[in-house]
C-alpha positions as CSV (number, residue, x, y, z in Angstrom):
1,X,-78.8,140.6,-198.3
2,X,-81.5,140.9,-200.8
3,X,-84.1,143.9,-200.4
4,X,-87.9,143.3,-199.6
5,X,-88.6,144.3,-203.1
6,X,-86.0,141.8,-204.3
7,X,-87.2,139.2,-202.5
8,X,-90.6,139.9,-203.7
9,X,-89.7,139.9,-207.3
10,X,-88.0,136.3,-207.0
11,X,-91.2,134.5,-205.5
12,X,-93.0,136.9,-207.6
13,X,-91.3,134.9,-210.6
14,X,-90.8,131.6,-209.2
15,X,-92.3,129.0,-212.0
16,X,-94.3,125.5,-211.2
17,X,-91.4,123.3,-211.9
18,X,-89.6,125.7,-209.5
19,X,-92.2,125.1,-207.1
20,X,-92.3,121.6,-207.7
21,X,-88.9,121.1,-207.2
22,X,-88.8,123.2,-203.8
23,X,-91.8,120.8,-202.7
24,X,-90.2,118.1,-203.1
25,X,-87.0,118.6,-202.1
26,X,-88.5,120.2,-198.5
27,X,-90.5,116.6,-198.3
28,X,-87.3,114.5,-198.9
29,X,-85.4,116.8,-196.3
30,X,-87.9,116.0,-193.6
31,X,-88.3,112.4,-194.1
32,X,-84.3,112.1,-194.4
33,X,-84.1,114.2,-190.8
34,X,-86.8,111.5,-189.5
35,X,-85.0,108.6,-190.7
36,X,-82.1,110.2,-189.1
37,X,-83.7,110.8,-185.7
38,X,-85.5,107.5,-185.5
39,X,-82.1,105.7,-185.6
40,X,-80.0,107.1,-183.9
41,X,-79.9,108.7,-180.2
42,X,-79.9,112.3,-179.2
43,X,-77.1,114.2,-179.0
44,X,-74.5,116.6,-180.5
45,X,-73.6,113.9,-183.2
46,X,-77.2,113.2,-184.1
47,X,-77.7,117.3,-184.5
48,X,-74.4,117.6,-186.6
49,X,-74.8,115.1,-188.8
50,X,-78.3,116.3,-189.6
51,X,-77.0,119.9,-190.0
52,X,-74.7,118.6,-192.4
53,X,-77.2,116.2,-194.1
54,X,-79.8,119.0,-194.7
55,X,-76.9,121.4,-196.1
56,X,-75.7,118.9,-199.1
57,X,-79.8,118.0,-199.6
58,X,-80.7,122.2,-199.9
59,X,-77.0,123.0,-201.8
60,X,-78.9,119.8,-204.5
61,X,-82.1,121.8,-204.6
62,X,-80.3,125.2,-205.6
63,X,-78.3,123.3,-207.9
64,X,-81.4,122.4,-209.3
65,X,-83.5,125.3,-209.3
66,X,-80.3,126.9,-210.9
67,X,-80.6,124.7,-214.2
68,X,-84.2,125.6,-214.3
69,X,-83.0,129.0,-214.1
70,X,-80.6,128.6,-216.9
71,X,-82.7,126.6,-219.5
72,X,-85.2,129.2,-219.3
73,X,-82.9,131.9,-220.3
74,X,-81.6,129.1,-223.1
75,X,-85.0,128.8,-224.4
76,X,-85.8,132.9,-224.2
77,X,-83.1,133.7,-226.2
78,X,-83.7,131.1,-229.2
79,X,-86.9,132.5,-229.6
């Protein structure tokens, strides 16, 4: 588990494409999870597949955020 001071550094850093990208995703999550619940009834299923549903949309966003990561290293080390 990352440090305060890690943590810190990380949002400390975080660019606005990052932020962008964390926006939107966190949007599209929610609205997915209301689809979700408006459709279907309550229950262990409903929760389940929503768990699972908001895990492969987040692991999408990291994979994201990741690439931004990696292009701006690309880009610092060509200068």
């Amino acid at each position: 588990m990352p440090s305060k001071q890690e943590i810190q550094k990380i949002i400390d850093n975080i660019t606005p494409f990052q932020e962008y990208i964390m926006r939107g995703a966190s949007r599209m999550v929610g609205q997915t999870l209301d689809q979700l619940e408006s459709s279907m009834p309550e229950g262990k299923q409903l929760e389940k597949l929503k768990q699972l549903i908001e895990d492969i949309l987040y692991e999408y966003r990291d994979s994201l955020l990741r690439a931004t990561v990696e292009l701006d290293i690309q880009q610092k080390t060509k200068k």
